[in-house]
N, C-alpha and C positions, 0 to 999 in steps of 0.2 A: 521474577524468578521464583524458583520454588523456596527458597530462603525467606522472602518477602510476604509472598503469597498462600503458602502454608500447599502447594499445590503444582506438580510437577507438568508446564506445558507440553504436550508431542510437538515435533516442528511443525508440522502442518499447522498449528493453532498459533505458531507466531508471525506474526507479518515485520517484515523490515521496509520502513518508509523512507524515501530516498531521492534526492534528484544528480545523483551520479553515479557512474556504472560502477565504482568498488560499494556502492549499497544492493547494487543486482547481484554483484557476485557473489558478496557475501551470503546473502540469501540463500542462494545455490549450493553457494560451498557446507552451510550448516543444516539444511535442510530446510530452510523456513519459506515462506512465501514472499515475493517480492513486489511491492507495487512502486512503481518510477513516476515521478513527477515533473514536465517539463519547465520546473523555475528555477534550476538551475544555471552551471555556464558548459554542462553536458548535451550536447547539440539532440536532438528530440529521435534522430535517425540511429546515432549512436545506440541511445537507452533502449529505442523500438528493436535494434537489430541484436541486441542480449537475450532477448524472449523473456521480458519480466509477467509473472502474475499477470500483473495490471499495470498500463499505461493512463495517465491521463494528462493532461495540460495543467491543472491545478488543482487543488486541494478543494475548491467549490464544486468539482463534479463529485458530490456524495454518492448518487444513484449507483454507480459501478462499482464502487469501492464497499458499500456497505450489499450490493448484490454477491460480492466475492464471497465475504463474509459470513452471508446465509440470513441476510437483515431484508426484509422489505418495505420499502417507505411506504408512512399510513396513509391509507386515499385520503387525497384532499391536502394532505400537508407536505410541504415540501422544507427539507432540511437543509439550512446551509449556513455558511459561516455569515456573521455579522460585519455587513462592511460600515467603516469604517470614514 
């Protein structure tokens, strides 16, 4: 926040990440962007049918999520969480 950050976000520059539809709403409701993620116990149809930003199945699909953002991944490498 701009408290922390020394630097006031517009909504549009905030993302709300989420795997339940009171994290889409929010989003909507404050102006931010919303991306839904299906690991939650919010059924995949549900989230889809809120119209969030971004959908995806989990947290390892970077490519969309950093495409939202205005990121594009560097040829040749491919970004993803460390399994485990």
């Amino acid at each position: 926040s701009e408290e922390f950050y020394g630097v006031r976000f517009a909504p549009d520059q905030i993302f709300i990440v989420g795997d339940s539809a009171a994290a889409v709403e929010t989003a909507k409701r404050v102006g931010a962007r919303s991306i839904a993620v299906a690991t939650g116990w919010t059924p995949k149809e549900e989230l889809l049918a809120l119209a969030p930003d971004l959908f995806v199945d989990d947290l390892r699909q970077t490519a969309p999520f950093l495409n939202l953002i205005g990121v594009k991944e560097p040829t040749g490498h491919r970004l993803s969480m460390n399994e485990r």
